[in-house]
C-alpha positions as CSV (number, residue, x, y, z in Angstrom):
1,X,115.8,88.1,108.2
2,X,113.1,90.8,107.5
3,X,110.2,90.4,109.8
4,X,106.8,92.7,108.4
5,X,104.6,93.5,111.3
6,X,102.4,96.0,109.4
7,X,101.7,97.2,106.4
8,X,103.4,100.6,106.0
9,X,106.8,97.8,105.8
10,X,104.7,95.4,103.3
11,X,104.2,98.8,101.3
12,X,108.1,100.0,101.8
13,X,108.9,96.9,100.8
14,X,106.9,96.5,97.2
15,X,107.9,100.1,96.4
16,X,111.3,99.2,96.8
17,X,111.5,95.9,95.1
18,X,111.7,95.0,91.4
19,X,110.0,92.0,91.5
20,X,106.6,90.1,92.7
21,X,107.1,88.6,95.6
22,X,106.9,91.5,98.2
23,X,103.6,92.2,96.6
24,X,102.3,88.6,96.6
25,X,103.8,88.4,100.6
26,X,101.7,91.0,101.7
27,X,98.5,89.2,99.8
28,X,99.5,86.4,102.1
29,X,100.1,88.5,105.0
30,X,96.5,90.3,104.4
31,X,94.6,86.7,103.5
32,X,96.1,85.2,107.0
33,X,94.1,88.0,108.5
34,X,90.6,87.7,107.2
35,X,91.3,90.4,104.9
36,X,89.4,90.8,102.0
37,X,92.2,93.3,100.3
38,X,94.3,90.1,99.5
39,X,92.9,89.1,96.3
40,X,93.4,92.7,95.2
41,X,96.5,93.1,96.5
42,X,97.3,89.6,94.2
43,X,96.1,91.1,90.5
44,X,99.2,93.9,89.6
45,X,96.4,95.9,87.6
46,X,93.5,96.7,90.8
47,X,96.8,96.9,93.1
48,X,98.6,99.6,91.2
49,X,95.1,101.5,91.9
50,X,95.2,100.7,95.9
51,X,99.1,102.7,96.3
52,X,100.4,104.6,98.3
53,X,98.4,103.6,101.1
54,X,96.9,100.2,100.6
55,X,93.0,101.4,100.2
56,X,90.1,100.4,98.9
57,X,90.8,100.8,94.8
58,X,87.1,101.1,93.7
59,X,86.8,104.7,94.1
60,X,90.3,105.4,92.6
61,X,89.3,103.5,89.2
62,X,85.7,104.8,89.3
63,X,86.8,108.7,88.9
64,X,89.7,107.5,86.7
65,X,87.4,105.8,84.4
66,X,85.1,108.9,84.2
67,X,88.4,110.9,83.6
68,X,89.3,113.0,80.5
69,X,93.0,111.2,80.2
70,X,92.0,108.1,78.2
71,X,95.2,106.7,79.0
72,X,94.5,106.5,82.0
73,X,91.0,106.3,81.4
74,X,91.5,102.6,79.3
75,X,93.9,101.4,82.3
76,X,91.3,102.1,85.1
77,X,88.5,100.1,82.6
78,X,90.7,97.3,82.3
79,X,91.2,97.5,86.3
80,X,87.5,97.5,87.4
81,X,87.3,94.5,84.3
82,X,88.9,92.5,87.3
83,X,87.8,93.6,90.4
């Protein structure tokens, strides 16, 4: 049995799995701390914008939304939609 203790494994972890549920663990994991980074962490699109390091994702999608790559330009749109 895998125990996380921090947040550098929670990220290991999700980078490493194909699937959800690492991702939705650490939410948990967060939310049982009084962290407001859970809900984030629980929408795929704003999290995407939070890796590697688990930060705040506003100023990530703010200067990719101002960005000349419209590709990534629509994506970060679409992420602030839901933050």
């Amino acid at each position: 049995k895998i125990t996380m203790n921090d947040e550098s494994a929670f990220r290991k972890a999700i980078t490493e799995a194909h699937d959800d549920v690492a991702r939705l663990a650490y939410a948990d994991w967060l939310e049982g701390r009084g962290d407001p980074r859970a809900a984030w962490v629980r929408d795929d699109q704003v999290f995407a914008w939070m890796l590697p390091d688990g930060r705040d994702p506003l100023e990530a999608m703010l200067a990719a939304a101002t960005g000349d790559d419209y590709q990534r330009r629509h994506r970060a749109s679409e992420a602030l939609r839901r933050f």
